[in-house]
N, CA and C atoms as an extended XYZ file, in Angstrom:
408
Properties=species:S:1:pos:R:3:atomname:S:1:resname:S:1:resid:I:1 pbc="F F F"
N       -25.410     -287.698       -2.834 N   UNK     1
C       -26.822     -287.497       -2.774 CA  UNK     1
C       -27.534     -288.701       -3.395 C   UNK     1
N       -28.594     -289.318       -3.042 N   UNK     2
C       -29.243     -290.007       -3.134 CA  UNK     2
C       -30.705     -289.476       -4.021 C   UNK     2
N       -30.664     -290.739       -5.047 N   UNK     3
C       -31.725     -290.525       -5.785 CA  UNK     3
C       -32.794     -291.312       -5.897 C   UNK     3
N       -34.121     -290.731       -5.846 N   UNK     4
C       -35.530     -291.333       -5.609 CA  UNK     4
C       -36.510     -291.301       -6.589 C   UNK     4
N       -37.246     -292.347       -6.907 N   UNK     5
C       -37.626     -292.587       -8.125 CA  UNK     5
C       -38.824     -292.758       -7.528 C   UNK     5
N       -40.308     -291.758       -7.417 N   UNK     6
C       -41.370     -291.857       -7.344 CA  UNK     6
C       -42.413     -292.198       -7.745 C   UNK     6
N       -42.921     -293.279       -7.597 N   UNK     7
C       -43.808     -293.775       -8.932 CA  UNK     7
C       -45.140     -293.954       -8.383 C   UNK     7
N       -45.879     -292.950       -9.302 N   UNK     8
C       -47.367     -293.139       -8.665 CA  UNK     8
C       -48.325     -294.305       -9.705 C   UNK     8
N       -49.243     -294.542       -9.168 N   UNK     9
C       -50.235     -295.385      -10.170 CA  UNK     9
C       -51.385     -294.843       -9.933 C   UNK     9
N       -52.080     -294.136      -10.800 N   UNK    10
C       -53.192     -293.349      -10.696 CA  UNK    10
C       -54.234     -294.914      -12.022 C   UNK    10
N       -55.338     -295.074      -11.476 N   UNK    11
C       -55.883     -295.787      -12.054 CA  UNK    11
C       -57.364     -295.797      -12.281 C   UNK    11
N       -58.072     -295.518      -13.538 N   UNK    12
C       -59.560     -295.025      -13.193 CA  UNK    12
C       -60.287     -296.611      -13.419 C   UNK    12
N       -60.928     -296.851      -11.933 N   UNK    13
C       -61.770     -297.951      -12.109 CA  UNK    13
C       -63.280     -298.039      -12.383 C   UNK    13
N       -63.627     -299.230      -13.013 N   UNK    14
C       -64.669     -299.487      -13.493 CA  UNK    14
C       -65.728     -299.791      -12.409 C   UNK    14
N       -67.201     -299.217      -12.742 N   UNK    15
C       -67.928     -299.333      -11.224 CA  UNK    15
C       -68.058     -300.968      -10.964 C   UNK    15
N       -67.940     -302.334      -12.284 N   UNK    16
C       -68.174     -303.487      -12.348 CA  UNK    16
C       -66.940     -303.905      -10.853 C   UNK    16
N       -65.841     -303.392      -11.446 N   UNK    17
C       -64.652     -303.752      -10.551 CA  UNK    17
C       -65.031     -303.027       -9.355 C   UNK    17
N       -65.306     -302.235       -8.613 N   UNK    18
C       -65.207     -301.663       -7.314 CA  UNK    18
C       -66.128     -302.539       -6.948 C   UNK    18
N       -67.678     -303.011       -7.741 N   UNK    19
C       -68.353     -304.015       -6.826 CA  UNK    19
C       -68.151     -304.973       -6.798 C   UNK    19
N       -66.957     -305.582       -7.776 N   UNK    20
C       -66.270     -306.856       -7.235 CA  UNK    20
C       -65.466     -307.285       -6.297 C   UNK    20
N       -64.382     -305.549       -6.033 N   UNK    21
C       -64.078     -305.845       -4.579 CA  UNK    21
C       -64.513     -305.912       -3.078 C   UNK    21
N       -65.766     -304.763       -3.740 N   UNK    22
C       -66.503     -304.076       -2.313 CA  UNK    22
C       -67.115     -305.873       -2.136 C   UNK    22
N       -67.793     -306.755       -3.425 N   UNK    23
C       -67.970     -308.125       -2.816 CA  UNK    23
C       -67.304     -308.576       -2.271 C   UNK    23
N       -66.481     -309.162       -2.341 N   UNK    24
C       -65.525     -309.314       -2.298 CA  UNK    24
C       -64.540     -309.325       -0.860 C   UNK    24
N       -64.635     -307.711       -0.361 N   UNK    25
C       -65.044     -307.572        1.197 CA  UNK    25
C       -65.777     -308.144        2.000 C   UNK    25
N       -67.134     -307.880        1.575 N   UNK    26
C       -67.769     -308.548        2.294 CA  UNK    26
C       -67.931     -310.028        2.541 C   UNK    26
N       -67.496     -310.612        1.140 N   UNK    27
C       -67.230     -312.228        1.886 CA  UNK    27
C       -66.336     -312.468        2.440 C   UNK    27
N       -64.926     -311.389        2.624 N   UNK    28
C       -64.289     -311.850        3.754 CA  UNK    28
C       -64.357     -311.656        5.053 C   UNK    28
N       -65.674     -311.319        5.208 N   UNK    29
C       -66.446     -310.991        6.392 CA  UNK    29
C       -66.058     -309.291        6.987 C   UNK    29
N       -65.623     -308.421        6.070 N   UNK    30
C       -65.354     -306.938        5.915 CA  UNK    30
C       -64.310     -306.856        6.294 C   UNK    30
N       -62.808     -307.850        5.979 N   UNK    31
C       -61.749     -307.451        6.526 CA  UNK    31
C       -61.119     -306.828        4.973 C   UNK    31
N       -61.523     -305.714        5.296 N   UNK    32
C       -61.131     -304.479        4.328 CA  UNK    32
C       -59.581     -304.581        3.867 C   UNK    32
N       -58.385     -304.674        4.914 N   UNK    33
C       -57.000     -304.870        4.982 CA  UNK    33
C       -56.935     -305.825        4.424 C   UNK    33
N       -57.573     -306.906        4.491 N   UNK    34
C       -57.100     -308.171        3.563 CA  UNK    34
C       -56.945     -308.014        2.412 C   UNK    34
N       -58.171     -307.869        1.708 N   UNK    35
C       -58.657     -307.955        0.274 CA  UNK    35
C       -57.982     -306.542       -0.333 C   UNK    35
N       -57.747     -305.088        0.307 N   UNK    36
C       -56.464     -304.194       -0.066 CA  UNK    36
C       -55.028     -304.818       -0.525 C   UNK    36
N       -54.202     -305.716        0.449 N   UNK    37
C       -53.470     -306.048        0.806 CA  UNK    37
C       -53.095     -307.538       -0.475 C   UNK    37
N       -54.090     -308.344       -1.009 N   UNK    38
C       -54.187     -308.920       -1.583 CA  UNK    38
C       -54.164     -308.265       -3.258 C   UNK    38
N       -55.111     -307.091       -3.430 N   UNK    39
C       -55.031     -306.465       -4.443 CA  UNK    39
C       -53.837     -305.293       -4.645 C   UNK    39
N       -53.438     -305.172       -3.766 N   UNK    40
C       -52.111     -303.835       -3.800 CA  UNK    40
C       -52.965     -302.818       -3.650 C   UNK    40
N       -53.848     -302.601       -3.166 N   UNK    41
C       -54.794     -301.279       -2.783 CA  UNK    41
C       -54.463     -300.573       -1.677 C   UNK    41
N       -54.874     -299.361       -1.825 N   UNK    42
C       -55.193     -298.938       -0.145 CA  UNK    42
C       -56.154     -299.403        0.208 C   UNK    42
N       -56.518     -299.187        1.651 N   UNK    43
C       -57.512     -299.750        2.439 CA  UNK    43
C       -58.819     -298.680        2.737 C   UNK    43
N       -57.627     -297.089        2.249 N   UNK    44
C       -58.923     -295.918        2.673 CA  UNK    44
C       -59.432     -295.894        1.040 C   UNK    44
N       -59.119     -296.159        0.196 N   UNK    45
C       -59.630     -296.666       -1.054 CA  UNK    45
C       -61.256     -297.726       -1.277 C   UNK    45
N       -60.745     -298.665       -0.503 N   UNK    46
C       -61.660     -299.668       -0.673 CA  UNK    46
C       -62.967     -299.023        0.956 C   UNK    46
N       -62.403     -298.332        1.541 N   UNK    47
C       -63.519     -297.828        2.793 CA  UNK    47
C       -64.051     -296.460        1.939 C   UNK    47
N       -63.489     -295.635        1.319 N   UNK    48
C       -64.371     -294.756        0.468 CA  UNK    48
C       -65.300     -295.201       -0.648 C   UNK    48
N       -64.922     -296.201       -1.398 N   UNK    49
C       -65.949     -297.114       -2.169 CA  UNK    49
C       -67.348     -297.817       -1.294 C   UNK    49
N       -67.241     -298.003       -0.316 N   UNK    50
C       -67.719     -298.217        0.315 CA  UNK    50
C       -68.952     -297.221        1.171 C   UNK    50
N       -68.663     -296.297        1.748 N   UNK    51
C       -69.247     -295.652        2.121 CA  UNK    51
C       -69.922     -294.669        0.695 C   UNK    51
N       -69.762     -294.557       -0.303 N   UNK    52
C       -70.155     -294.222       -1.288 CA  UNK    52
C       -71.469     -294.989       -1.747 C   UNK    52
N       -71.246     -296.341       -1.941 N   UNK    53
C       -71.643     -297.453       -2.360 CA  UNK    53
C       -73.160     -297.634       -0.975 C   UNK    53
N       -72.456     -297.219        0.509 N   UNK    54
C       -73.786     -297.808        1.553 CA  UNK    54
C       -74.562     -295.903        1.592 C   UNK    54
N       -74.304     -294.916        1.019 N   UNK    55
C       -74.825     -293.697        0.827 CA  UNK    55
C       -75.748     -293.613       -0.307 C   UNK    55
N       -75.391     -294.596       -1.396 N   UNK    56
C       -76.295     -294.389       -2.473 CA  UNK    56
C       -77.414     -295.577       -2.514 C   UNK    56
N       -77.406     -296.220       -1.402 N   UNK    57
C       -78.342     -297.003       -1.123 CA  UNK    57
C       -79.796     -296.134       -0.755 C   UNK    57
N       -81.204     -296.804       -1.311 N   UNK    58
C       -82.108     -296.031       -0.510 CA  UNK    58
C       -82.458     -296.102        1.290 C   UNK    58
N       -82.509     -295.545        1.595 N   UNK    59
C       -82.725     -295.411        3.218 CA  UNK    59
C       -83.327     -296.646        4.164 C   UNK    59
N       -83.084     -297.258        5.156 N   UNK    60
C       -83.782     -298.140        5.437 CA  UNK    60
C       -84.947     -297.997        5.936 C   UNK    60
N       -86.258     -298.516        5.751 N   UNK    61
C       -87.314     -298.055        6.366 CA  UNK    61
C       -87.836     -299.359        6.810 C   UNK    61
N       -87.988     -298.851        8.501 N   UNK    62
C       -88.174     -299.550        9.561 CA  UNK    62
C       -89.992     -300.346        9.941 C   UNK    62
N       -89.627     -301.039        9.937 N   UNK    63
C       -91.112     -301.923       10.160 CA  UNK    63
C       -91.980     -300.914       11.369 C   UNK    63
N       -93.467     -300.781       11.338 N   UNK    64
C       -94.092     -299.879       12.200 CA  UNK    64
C       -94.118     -300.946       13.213 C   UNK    64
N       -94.018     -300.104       14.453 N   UNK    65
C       -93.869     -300.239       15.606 CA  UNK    65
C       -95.323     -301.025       16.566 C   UNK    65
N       -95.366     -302.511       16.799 N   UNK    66
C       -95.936     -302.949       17.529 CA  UNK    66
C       -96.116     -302.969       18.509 C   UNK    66
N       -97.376     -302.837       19.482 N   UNK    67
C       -96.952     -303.210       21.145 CA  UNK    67
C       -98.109     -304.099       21.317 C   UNK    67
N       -98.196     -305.145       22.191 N   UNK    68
C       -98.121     -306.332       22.358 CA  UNK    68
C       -99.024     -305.991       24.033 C   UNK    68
N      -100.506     -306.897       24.347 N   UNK    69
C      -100.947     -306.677       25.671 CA  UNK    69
C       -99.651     -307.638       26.364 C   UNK    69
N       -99.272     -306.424       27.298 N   UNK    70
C       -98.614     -307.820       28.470 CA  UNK    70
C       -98.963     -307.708       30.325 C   UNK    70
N       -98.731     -309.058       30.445 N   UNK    71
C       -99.387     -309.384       31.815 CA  UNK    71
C       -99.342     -308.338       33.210 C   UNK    71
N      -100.003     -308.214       34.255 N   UNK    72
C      -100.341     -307.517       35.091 CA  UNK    72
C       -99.543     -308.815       36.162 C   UNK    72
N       -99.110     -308.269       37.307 N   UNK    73
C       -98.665     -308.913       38.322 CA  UNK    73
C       -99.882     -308.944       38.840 C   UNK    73
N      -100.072     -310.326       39.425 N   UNK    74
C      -101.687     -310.841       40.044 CA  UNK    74
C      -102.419     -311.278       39.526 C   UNK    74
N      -102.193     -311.416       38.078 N   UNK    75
C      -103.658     -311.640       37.777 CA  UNK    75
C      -102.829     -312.606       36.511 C   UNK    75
N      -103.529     -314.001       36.345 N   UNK    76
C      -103.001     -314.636       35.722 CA  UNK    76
C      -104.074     -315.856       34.980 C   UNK    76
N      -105.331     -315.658       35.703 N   UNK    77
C      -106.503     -316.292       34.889 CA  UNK    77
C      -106.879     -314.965       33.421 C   UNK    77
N      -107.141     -313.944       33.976 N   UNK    78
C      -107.849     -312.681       32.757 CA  UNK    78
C      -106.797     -312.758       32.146 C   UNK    78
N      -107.197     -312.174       30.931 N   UNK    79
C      -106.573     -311.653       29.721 CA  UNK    79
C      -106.358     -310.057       30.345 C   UNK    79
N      -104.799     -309.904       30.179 N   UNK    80
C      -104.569     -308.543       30.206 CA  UNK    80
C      -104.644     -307.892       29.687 C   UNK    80
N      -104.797     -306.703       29.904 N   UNK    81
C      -104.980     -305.734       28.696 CA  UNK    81
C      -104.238     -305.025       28.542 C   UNK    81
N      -104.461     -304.140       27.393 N   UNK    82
C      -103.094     -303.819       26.483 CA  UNK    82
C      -102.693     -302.277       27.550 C   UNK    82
N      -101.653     -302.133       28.169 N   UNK    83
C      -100.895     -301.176       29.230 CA  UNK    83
C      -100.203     -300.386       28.518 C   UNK    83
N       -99.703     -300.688       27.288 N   UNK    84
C       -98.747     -299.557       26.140 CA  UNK    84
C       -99.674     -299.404       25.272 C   UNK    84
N       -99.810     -297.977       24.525 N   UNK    85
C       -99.979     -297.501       23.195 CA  UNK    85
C       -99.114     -297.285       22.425 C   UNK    85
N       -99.245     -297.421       20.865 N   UNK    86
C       -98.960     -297.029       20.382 CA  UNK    86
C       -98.547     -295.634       19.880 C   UNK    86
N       -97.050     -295.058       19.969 N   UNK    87
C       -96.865     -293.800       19.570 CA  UNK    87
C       -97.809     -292.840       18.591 C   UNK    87
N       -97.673     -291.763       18.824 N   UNK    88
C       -98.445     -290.698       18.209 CA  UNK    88
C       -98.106     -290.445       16.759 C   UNK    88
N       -98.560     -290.400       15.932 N   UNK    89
C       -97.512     -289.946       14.465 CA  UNK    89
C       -96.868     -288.627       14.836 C   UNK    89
N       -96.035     -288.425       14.263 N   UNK    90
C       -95.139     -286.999       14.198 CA  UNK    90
C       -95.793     -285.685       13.688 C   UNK    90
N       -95.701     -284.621       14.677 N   UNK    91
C       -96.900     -283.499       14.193 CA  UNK    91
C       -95.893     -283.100       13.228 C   UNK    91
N       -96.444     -281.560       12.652 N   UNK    92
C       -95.378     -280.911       12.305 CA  UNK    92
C       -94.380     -280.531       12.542 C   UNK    92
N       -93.623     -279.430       12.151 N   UNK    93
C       -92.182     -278.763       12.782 CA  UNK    93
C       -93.083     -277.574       13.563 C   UNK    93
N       -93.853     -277.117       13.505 N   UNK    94
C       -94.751     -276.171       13.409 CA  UNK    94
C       -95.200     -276.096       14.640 C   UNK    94
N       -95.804     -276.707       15.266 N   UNK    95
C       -96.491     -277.299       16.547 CA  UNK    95
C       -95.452     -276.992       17.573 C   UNK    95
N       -96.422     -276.715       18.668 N   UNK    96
C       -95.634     -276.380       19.863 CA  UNK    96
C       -94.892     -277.699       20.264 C   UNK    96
N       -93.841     -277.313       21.188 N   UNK    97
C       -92.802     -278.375       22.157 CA  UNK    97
C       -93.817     -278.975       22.525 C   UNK    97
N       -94.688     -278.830       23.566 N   UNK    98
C       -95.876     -279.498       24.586 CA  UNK    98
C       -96.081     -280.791       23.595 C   UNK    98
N       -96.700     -280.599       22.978 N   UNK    99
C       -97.923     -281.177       21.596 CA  UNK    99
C       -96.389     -282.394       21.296 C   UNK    99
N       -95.228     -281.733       21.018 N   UNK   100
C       -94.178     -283.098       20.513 CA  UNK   100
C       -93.754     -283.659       21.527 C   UNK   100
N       -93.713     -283.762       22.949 N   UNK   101
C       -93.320     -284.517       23.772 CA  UNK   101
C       -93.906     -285.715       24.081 C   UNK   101
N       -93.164     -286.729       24.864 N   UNK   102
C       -93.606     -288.152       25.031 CA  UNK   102
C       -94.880     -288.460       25.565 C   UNK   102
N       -95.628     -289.081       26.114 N   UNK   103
C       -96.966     -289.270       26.918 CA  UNK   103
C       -96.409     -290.165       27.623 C   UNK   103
N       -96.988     -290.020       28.564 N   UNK   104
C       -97.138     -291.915       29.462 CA  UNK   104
C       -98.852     -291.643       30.088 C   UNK   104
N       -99.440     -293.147       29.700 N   UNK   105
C      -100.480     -292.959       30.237 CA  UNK   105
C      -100.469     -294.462       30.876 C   UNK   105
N      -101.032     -294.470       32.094 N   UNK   106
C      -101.045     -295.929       33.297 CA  UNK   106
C      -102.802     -296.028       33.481 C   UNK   106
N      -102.876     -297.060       33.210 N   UNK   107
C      -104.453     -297.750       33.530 CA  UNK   107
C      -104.277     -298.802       34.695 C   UNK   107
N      -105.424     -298.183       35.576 N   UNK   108
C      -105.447     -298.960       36.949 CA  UNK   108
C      -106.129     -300.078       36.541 C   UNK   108
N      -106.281     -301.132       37.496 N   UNK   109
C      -107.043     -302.644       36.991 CA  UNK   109
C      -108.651     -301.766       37.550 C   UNK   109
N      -108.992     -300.453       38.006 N   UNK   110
C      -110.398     -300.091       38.190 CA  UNK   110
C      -111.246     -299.786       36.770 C   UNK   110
N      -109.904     -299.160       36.122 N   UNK   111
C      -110.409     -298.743       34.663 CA  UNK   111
C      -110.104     -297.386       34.814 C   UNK   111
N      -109.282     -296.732       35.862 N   UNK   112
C      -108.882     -295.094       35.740 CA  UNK   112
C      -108.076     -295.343       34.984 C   UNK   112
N      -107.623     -294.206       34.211 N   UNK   113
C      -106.897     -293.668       32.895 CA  UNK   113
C      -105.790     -292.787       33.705 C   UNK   113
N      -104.538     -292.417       33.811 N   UNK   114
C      -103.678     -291.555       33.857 CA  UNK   114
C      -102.921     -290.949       32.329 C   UNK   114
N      -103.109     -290.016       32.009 N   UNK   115
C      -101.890     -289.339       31.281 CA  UNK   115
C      -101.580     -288.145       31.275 C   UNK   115
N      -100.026     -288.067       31.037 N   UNK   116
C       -99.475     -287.482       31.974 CA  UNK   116
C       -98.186     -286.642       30.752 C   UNK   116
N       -97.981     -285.818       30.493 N   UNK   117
C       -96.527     -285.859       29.870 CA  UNK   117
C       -95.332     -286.291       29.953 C   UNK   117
N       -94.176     -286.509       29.359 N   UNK   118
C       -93.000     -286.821       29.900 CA  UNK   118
C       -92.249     -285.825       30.884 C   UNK   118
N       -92.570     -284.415       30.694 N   UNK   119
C       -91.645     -283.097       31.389 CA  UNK   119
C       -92.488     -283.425       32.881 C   UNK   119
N       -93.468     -283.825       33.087 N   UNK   120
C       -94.114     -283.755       34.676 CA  UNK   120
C       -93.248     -284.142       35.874 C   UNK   120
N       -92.571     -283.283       36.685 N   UNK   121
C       -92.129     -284.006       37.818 CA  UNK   121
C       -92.551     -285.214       38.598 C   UNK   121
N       -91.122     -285.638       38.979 N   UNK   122
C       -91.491     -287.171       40.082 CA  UNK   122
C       -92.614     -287.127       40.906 C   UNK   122
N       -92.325     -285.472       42.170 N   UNK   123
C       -92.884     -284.881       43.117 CA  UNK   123
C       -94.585     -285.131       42.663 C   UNK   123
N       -94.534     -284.346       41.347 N   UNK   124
C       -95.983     -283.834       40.518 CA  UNK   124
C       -96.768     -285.420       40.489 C   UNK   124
N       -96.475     -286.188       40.184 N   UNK   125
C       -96.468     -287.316       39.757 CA  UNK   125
C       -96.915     -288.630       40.711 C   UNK   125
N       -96.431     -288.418       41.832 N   UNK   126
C       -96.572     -289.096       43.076 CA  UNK   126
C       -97.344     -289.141       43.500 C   UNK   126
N       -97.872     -287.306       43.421 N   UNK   127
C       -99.134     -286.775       44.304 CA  UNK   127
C      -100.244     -287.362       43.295 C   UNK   127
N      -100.205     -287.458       41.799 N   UNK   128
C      -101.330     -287.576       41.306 CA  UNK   128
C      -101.710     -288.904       41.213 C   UNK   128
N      -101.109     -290.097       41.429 N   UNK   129
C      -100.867     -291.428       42.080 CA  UNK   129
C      -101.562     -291.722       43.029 C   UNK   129
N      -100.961     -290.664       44.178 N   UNK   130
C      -101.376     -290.663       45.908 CA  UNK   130
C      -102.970     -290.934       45.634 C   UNK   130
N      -102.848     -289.664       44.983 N   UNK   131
C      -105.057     -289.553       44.354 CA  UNK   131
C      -105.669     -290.209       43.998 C   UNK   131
N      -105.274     -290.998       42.721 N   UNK   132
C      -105.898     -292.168       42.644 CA  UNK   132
C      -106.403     -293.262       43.041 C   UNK   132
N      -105.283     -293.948       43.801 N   UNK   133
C      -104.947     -294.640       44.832 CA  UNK   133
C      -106.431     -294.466       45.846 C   UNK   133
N      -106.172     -293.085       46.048 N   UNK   134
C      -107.333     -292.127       47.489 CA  UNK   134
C      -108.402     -292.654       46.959 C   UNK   134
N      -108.569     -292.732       46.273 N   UNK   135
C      -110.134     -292.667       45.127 CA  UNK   135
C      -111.085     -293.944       44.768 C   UNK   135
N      -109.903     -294.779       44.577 N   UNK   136
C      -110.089     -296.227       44.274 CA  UNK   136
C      -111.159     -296.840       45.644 C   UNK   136
């Protein structure tokens, strides 16, 4: 019979040291296996430090959302005018479905206004086009 000599290394690290490796990682451009492999670590070691480390970060908060007038096919002396709006702020939780769905609204070069919801059929949609169009 054969005998086996199990040897664990249980080791409590310092938070200075985990962000020296988690650096460490990252300057080797996140090859996680390396810098394990170099230190005698595991690798799900240094990816749980990690995800610990990008969880206790505060949240990223995203630059507000610009839209920009852009050009009309045909027309290339005028200044175009602005064809996107800007999104709606977020109602409540409270508020009906209708009220939270997308908009699209299309401005003819006459100065008619369309808007329309996102749920409106193609069919629905065509016809109210057709009309405009009729009208113009």
């Amino acid at each position: 019979m054969i005998e086996a000599e199990i040897i664990t290394r249980w080791r409590k690290w310092l938070a200075e040291e985990k962000a020296a490796l988690l650096a460490e990682v990252e300057a080797a451009g996140g090859r996680v296996a390396m810098v394990a492999r170099r230190h005698g670590l595991s690798e799900s070691l240094l990816y749980n430090w990690r995800s610990v480390a990008k969880a206790a970060l505060p949240p990223h908060v995203a630059e507000p959302m610009e839209f920009r007038p852009i050009g009309v096919i045909g027309r290339t002396n005028e200044a175009a005018p602005a064809l996107l709006v800007a999104p709606e702020p977020r109602l409540p939780m409270g508020k009906q479905r209708e009220e939270r769905t997308s908009k699209i609204e299309i401005t003819f070069p006459s100065g008619v206004r369309v808007k329309v919801g996102a749920s409106i059929s193609e069919k629905a949609l065509s016809r109210v086009l057709r009309g405009v169009k009729g009208a113009e």
